[in-house]
C-alpha positions in Angstrom: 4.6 -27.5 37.1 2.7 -24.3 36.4 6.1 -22.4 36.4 7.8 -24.7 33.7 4.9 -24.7 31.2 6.0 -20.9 30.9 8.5 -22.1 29.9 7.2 -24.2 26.3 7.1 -20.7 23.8 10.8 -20.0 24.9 11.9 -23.5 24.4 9.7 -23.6 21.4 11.5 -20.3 20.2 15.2 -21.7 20.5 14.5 -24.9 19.0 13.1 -22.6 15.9 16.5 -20.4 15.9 18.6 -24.2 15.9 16.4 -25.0 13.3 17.2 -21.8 10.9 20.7 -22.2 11.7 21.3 -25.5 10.4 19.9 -24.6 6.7 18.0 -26.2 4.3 14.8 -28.4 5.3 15.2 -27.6 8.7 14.4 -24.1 8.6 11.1 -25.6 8.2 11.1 -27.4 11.9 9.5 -24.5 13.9 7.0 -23.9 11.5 6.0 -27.4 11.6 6.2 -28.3 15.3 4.2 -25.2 16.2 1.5 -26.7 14.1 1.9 -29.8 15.7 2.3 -28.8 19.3 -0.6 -26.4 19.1 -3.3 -28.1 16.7 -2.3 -31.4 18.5 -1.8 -30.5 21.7 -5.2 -28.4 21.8 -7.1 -31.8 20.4 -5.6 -34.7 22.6 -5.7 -32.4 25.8 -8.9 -30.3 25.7 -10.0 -27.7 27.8 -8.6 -26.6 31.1 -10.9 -24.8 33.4 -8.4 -24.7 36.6 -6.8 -21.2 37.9 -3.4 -21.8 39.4 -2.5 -21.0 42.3 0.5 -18.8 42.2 2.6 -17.7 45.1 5.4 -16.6 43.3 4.4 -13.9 40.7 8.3 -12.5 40.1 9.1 -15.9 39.1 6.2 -15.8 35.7 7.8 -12.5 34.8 11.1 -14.3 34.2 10.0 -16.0 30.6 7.7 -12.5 29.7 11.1 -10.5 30.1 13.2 -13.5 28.2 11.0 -13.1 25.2 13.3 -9.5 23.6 16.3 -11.4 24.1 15.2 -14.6 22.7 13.6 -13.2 19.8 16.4 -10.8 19.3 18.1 -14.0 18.4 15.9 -15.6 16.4 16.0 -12.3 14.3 19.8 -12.4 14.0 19.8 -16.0 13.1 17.4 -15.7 10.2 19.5 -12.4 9.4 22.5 -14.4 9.7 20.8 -17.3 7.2 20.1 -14.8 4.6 23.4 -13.3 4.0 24.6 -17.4 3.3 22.3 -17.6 0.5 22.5 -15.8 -2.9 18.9 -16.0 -4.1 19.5 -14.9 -7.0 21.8 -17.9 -8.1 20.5 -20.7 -10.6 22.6 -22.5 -7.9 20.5 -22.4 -4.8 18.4 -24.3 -6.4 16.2 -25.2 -2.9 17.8 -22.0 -1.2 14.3 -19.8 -1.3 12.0 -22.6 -0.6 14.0 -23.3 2.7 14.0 -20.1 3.4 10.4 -19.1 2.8 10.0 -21.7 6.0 12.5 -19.8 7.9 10.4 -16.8 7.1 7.1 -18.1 8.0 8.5 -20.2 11.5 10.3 -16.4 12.3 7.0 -14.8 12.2 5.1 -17.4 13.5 6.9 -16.9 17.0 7.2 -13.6 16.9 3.7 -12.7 16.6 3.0 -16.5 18.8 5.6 -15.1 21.4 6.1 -11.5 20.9 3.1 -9.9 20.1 1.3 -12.2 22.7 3.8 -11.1 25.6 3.8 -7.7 24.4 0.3 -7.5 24.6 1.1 -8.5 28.5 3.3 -6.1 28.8 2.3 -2.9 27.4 -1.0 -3.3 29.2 1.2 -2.3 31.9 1.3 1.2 30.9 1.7 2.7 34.0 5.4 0.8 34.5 8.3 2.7 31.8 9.8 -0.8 31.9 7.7 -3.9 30.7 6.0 -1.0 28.1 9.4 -0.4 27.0 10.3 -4.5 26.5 6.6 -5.1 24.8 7.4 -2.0 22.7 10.7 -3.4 21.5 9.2 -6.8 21.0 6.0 -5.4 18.6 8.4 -3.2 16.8 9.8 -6.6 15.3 6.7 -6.9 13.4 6.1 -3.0 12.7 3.6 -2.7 15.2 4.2 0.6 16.3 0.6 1.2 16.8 -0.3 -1.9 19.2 0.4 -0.6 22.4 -1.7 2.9 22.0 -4.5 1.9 19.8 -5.3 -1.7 21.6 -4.9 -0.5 25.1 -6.6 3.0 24.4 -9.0 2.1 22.0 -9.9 -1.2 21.2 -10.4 -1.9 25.4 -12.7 1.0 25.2 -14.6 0.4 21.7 -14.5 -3.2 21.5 -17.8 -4.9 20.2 -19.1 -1.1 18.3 -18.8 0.2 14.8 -16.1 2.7 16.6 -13.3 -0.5 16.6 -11.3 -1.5 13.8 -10.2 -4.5 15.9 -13.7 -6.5 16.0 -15.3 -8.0 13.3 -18.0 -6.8 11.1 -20.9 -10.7 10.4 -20.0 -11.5 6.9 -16.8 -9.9 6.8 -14.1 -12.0 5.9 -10.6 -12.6 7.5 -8.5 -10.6 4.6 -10.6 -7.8 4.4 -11.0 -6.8 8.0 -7.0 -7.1 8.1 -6.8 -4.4 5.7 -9.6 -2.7 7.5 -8.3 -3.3 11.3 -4.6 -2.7 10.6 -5.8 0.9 8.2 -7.7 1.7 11.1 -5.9 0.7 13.9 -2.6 2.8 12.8 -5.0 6.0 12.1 -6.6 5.5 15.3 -3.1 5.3 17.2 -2.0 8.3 15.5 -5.6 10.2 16.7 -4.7 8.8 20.6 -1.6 10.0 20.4 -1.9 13.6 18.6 -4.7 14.0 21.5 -2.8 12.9 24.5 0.6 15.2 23.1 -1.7 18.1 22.7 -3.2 18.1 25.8 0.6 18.3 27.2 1.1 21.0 24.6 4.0 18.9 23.2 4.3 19.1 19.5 3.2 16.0 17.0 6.6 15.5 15.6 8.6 15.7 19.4 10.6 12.5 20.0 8.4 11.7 22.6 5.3 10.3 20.4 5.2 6.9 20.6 4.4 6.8 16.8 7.6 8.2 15.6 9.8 6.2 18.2 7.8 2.9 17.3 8.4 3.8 13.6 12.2 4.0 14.5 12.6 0.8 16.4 11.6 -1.2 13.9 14.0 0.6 11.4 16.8 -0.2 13.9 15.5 -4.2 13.5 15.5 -3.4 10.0 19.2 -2.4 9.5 20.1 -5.6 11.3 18.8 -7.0 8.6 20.7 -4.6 6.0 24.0 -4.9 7.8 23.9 -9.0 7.0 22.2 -9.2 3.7 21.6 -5.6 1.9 18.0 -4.9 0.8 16.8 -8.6 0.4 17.7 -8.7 3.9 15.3 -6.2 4.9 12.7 -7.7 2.3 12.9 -10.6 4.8 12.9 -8.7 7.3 9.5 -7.1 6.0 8.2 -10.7 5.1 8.3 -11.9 8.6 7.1 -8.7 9.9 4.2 -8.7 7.5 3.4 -12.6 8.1 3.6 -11.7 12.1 1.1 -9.0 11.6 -1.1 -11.0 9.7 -1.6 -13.4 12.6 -2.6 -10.5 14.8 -4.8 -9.5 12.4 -6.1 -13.1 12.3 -6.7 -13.3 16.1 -8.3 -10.2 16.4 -10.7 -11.3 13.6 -12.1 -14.4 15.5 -11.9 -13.1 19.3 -14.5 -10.8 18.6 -16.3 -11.7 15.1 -19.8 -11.0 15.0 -20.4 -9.8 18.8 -21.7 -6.9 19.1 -21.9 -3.6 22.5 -23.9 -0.9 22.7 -21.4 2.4 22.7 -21.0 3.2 26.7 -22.1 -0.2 27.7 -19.9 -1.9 30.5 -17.9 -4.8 28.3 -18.9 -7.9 29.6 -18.0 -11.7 28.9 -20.0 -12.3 26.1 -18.4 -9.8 24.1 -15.4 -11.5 23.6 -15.4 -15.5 22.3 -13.4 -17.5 24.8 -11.5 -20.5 24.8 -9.8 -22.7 27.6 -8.2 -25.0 25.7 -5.1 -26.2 27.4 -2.3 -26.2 24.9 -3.0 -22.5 23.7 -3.2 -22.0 27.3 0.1 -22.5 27.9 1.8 -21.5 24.6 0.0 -18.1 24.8 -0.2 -17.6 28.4 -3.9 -17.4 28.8 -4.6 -14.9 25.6 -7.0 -18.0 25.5 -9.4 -16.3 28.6 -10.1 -13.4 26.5 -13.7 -12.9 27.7 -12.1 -12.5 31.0 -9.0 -10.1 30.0 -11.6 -7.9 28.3 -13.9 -7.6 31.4 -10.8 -6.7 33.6 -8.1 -5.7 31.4 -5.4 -5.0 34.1 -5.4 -8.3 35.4 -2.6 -10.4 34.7 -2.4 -13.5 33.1 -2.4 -16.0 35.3 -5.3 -14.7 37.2 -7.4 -14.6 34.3 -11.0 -16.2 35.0 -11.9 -19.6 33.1 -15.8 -18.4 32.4 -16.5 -21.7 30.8 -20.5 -20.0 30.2 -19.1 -17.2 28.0 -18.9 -18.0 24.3 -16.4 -20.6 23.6 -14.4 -21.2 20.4 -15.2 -24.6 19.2 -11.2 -25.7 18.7 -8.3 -24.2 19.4 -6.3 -21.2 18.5 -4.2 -22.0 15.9 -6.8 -24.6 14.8 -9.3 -21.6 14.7 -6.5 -19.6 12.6 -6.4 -22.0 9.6 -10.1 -22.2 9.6 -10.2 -18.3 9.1 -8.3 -18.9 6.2 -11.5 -20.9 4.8 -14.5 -18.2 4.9 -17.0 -20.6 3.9 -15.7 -22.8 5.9 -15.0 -20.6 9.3 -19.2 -18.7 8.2 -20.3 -22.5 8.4 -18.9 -23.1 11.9 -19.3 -19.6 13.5 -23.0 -18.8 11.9 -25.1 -21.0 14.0 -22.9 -19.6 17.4 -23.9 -16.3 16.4 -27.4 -17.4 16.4 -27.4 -19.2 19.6 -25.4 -15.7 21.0 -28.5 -13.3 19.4 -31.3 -15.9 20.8 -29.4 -15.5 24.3 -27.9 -11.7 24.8 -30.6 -10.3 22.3 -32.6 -8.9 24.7 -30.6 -6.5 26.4 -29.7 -4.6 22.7 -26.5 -5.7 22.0 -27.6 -7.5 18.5 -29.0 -4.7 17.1 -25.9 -2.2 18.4 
């Protein structure tokens, strides 16, 4: 059973493609049943504390490795939708409202199932292979920086005033996505410049990861242009941007208001955690973040449940449309912080 709830974000990403390819209304379906499966799922099932037992490890790579081919699809079939529909005609009267929810269900999966499998991947650094796949996969939502800055920064500054990536108390969600994805590129482009010099390769050689990032997402791009022209590619860039605004979105509330001393280990508390069972398995444990931050190179599967560290009080995607809310998301999260001060205060974090 473990093995076919891998399999829920592919299915999930197909029926989304089927959705965009039949037109009109239904290019809202995968936008819709996320919300449903996730905020539902996450409510009637609640929290899941088990670690399975996995003998087979090759066989959870399978639906990792799917996830460029599936969403290399998903890409052409909303490429394919937009050069059917002349947006510009008094005659497609519903044509950009349908689309719009062929927009938002594209990005929804791709930063849902590419950026979260990328993130898997690329944490595998040491392997040319999965990096390449993840690298592929975040380059649909022009996130060339993703794989240098969060493996090589964020894992190392996460919780100080050094990381773009963790939220400032008070700050909310659409200012620190300015602030983290500004920050985040600059500090990619600082990791980078420092590991090519120290190989006395030259900033602008084909082998920085920046430039090669920036280019595979041009390449996505001009699948775009070849069906559509421009407003392809400004759908292109609308999916992208929605994608990367998720990311944003998650990194706000994995790590809002915690705070590290610079050079102290990163333990679970620095992280909020969540075991909830749907998100679980739609995001293949991104859930046990406490736990992925403590031992970054551990797979997924392995990930440890901690139910003491701090917990998110709903679910993922549930805690995503509550970041949308800052009074709202400052109402539920400002007495947590408290109760996280009145228990980790004393070793110095809180004041960090």
């Amino acid at each position: 059973m473990y093995y076919l709830k891998l399999y829920v974000t592919p299915l999930l990403t197909v029926a989304v493609a089927l959705g965009i390819l039949a037109g009109g209304v239904w290019m809202w379906s995968g936008f819709v049943l996320t919300l449903i499966l996730m905020v539902g799922g996450d409510a009637l099932l609640g929290a899941d504390y088990s670690t399975p037992d996995v003998r087979h490890p090759m066989l959870i790579q399978i639906p990792l490795y799917l996830s460029l081919p599936i969403l290399a699809s998903l890409l052409m079939c909303l490429a394919w939708s937009v050069s059917n529909v002349d947006i510009l005609s008094a005659r497609a009267a519903g044509a950009p409202w349908h689309l719009l929810g062929g927009v938002l269900s594209t990005g929804l999966l791709v930063a849902g199932y590419g950026t979260n499998v990328a993130h898997e991947l690329t944490h595998q650094h040491n392997r040319v292979f999965p990096r390449t796949v993840g690298r592929w996969v975040l380059a649909m939502s022009a996130n060339a920086d993703f794989s240098i800055e969060h493996v090589f920064g964020h894992h190392v500054h996460v919780g100080t005033a050094a990381d773009p990536a963790t939220a400032r108390r008070g700050e909310h969600v659409y200012a620190f996505a300015v602030r983290s994805t500004w920050g985040g590129h600059l500090s990619a482009w600082r990791i980078e410049a420092r590991r090519l010099s120290k190989q006395g390769i030259s900033l602008w050689d084909p082998r920085n990861r920046m430039l090669s990032g920036y280019l595979m997402t041009i390449l996505w791009a001009a699948l775009f242009f070849s069906a559509a022209g421009w407003v392809g590619v400004g759908v292109f860039v609308a999916q992208a941007a929605f994608a990367k605004f998720i990311l944003e979105v998650v990194n706000y509330m994995e790590h809002y208001g915690l705070r590290r001393r610079a050079g102290e280990p990163v333990q679970p508390h620095h992280s909020w955690n969540s075991n909830r069972t749907m998100s679980a398995i739609v995001l293949y444990s991104l859930v046990r973040h406490s736990a992925h931050h403590e031992r970054a190179r551990v797979p997924f599967w392995k990930l440890d449940p901690y139910p003491d560290a701090p917990e998110m009080p709903v679910g993922y995607l549930t805690l995503i449309l509550i970041c949308l809310v800052p009074p709202l998301w400052y109402r539920i999260m400002t007495p947590r912080l408290a109760a996280w001060d009145a228990r980790y205060a004393a070793d110095g974090a809180a004041s960090a």
